[in-house]
C-alpha positions in Angstrom: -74.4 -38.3 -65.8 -77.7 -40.4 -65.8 -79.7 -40.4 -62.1 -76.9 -41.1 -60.0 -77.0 -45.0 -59.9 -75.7 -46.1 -63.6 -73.4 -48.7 -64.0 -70.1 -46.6 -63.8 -71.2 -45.3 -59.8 -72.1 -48.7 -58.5 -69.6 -50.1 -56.1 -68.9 -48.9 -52.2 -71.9 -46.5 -51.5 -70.8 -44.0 -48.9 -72.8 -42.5 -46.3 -73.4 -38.5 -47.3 -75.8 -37.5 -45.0 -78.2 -36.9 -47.7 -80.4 -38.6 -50.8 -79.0 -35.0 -52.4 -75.4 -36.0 -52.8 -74.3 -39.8 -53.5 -71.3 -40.9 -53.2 -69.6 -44.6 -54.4 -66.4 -46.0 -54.3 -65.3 -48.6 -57.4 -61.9 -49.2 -59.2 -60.3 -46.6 -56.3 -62.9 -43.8 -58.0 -65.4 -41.7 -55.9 -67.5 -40.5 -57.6 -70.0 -37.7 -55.9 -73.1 -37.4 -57.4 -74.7 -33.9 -57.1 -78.5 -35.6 -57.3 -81.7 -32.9 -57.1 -82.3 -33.2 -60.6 -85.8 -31.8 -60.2 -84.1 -28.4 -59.4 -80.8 -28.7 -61.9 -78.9 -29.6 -59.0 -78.9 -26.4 -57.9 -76.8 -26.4 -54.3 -79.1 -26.5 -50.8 -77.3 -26.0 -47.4 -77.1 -29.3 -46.7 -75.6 -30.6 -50.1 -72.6 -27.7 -49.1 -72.2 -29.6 -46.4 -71.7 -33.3 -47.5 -69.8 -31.6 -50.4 -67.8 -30.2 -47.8 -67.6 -33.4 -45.6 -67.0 -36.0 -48.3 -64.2 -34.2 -49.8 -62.6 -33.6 -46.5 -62.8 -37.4 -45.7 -62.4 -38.7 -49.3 -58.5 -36.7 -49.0 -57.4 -39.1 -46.5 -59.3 -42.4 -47.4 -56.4 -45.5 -48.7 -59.3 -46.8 -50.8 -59.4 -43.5 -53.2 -57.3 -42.5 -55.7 -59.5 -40.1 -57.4 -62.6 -38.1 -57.2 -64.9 -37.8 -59.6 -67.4 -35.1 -59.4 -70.6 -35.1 -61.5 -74.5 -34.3 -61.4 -77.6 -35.9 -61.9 -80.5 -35.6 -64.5 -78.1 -34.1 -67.3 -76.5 -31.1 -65.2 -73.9 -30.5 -63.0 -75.8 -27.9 -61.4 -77.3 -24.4 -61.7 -75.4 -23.4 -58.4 -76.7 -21.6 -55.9 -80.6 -22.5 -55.1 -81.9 -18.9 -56.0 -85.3 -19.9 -55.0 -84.3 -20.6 -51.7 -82.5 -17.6 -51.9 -85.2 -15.2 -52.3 -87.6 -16.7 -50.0 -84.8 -16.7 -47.1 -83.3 -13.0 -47.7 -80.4 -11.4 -46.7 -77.9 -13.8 -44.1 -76.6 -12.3 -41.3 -73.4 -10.6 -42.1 -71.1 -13.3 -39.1 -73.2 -16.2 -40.0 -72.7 -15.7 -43.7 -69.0 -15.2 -43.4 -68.4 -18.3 -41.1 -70.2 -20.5 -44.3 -68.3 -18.6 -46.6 -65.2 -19.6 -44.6 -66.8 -23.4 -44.1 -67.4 -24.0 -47.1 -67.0 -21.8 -50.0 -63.5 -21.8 -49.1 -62.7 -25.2 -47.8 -64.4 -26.9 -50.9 -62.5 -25.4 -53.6 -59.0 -25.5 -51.5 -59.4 -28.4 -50.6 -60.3 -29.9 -54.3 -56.9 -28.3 -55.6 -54.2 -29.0 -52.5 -55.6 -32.3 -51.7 -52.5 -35.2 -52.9 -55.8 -36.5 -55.3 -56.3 -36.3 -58.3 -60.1 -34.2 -58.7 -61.9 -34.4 -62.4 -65.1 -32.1 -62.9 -67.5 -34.7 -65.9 -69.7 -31.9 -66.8 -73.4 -33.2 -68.3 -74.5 -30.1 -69.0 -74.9 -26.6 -67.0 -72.2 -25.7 -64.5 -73.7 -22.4 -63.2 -72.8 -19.8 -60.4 -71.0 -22.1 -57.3 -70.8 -25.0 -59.4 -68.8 -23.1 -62.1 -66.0 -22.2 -59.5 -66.2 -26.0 -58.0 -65.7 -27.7 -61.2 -63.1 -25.2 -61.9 -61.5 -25.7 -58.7 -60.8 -29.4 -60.2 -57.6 -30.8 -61.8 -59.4 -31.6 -64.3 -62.4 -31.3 -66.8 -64.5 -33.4 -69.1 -67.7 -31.9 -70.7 -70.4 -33.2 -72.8 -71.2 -31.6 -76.1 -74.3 -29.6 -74.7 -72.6 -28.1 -71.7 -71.6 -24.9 -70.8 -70.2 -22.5 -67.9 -71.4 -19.4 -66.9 -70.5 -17.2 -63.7 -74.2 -15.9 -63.0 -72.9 -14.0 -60.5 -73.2 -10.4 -61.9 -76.9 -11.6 -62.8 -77.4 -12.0 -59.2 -75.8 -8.7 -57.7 -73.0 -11.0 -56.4 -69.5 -11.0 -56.6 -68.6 -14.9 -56.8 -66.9 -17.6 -54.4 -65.8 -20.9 -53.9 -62.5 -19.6 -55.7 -63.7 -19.3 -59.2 -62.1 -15.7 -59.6 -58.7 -17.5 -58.8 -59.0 -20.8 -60.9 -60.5 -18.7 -64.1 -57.9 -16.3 -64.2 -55.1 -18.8 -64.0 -56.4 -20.7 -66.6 -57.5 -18.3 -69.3 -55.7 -14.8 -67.9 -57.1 -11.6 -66.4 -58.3 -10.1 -69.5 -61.0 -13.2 -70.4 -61.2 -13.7 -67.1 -62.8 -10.6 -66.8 -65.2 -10.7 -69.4 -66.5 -14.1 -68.3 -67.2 -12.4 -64.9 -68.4 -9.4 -65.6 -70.7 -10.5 -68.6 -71.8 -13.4 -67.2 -72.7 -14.9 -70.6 -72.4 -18.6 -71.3 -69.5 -20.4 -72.0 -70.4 -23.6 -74.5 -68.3 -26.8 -74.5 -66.8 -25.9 -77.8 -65.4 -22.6 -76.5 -64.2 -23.7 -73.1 -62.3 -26.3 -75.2 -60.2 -23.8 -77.5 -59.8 -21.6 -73.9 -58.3 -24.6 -72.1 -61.3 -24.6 -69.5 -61.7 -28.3 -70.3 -59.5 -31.3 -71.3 -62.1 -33.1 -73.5 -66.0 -32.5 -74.9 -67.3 -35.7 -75.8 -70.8 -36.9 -77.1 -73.3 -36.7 -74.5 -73.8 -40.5 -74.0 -70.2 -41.1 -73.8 -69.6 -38.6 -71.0 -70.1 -41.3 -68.4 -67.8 -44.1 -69.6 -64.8 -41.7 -70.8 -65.2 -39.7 -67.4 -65.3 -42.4 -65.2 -62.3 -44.4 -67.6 -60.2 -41.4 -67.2 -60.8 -41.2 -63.5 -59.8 -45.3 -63.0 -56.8 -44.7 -65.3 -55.7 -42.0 -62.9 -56.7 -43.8 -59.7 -54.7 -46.7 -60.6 -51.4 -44.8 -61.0 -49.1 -44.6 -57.8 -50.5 -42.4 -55.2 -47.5 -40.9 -53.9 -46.0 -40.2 -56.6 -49.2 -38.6 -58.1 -49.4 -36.4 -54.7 -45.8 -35.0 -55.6 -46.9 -34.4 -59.1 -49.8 -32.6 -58.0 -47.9 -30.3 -55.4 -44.9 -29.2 -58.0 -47.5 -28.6 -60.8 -49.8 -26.1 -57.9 -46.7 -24.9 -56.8 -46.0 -24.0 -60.6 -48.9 -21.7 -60.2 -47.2 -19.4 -57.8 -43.6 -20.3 -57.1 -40.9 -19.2 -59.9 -38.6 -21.4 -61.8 -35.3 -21.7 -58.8 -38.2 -22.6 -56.2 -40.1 -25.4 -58.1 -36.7 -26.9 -59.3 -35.5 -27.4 -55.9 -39.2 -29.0 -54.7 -39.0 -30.7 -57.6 -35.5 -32.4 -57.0 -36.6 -33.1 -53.6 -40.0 -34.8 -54.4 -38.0 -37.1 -57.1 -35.0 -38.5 -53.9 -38.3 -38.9 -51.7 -40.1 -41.0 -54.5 -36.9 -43.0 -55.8 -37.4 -44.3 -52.2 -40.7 -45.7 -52.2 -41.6 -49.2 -53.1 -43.7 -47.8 -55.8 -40.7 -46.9 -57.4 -39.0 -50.1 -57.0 -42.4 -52.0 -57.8 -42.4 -49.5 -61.7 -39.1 -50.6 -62.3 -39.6 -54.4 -61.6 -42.8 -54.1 -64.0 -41.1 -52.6 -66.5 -38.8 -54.7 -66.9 -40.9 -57.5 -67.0 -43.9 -56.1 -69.2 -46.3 -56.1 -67.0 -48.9 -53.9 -65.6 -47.5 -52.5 -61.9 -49.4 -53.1 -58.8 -49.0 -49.9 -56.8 -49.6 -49.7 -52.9 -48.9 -45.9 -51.8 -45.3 -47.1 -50.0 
């Protein structure tokens, strides 16, 4: 989406840590900017961890209602920095497991438990680690020229950040499998009629209808959105008796709230409600 400052990321910058990874606040949206464009975005130790320390922070900031996640320079990233890779060889085997645990894990669970709304806007290549991450989001937008893909069996790797889990819900074993073990490219068109995305639009629109989604979202009442969010995970792995009771439970709690009573009052006078997350 652009080179990480166009009009629909100005606002609140946030501190990341790094030039790699931007992140601003506007209209209750952050949006994280995956920004190496010079290398497709591809992920470097210390983008994983402002990844992993924005999204950790970003779950409990008042000011956020949504997270948008996109990349720079017309990707959203080639996933793991192979170069880097190769030049630094094999990990050791406890210090690779502790930044699997950090974030490989963290990242992706956090992105689908948090009470937040997440949308993936995909420019273009969502490759390897990124795959899983935007996966890993509610939600999906893609341009017309983008595409998944795995890469992981073209690497001698397995996969992470969760992207076993999320593809298999979404599309079932049997295509999940094939993704994986081929590892060929999924285009925008395709991961439309699988359900891997929620809209392709033209490339030059991807910014505006990501980011309008992402307000529309952020705007809505955030405990109410939190509930949503937990009965429709819980959907995932609960069965039917189980997410009827939760979901009975989260509707008393929310008929409680002053976004509740603040709906009803706008309702009934046409208006446009002003939530506050009480």
């Amino acid at each position: 989406m652009g080179d990480g400052k166009s009009s629909a990321q100005t606002g609140d910058e946030r501190e990341t840590g790094t030039a790699e990874v931007l992140c601003r606040v506007r209209e209750r949206v952050a949006t994280i900017t995956l920004n190496r464009p010079e290398a497709k975005n591809a992920l470097t130790m210390e983008m994983k961890e402002a990844l992993y320390v924005l999204v950790r922070d970003l779950e409990d900031d008042p000011e956020v209602g949504c997270l948008l996640l996109t990349g720079a320079g017309g990707t959203f990233s080639a996933g793991g920095d192979t170069k880097r890779m190769q030049k630094e060889g094999k990990p050791p085997v406890m210090e690779d497991r502790q930044r699997q645990l950090r974030w490989e894990h963290e990242v992706p669970r956090r992105l689908h438990r948090m009470g937040k709304p997440t949308i993936a806007a995909l420019p273009g290549a969502a490759a390897g680690a990124a795959c899983s991450i935007a996966l890993a989001c509610d939600l999906r937008i893609a341009s017309e020229k983008a595409f998944l893909v795995t890469s992981f069996a073209r690497l001698g790797l397995s996969g992470d950040y969760g992207g076993t889990w999320f593809l298999t819900k979404l599309v079932g074993p049997a295509k999940a499998r094939e993704i994986y073990f081929t590892a060929d490219r999924v285009d925008a068109a395709r991961c439309l009629a699988l359900g891997l995305v929620n809209r392709v639009v033209p490339d030059e629109e991807l910014e505006t209808e990501a980011f309008a989604l992402a307000a529309r979202i952020a705007a809505g009442p955030p405990i109410a959105l939190r509930f949503m969010k937990e009965n429709l995970n819980r959907a995932l792995e609960e069965d039917l008796e189980t997410c009827l009771r939760f979901e009975a439970d989260r509707m008393v709690r929310g008929a409680q709230t002053d976004d509740y009573s603040e709906a009803i009052a706008a309702f009934a006078e046409k208006r446009t409600p002003r939530f506050k997350g009480r």
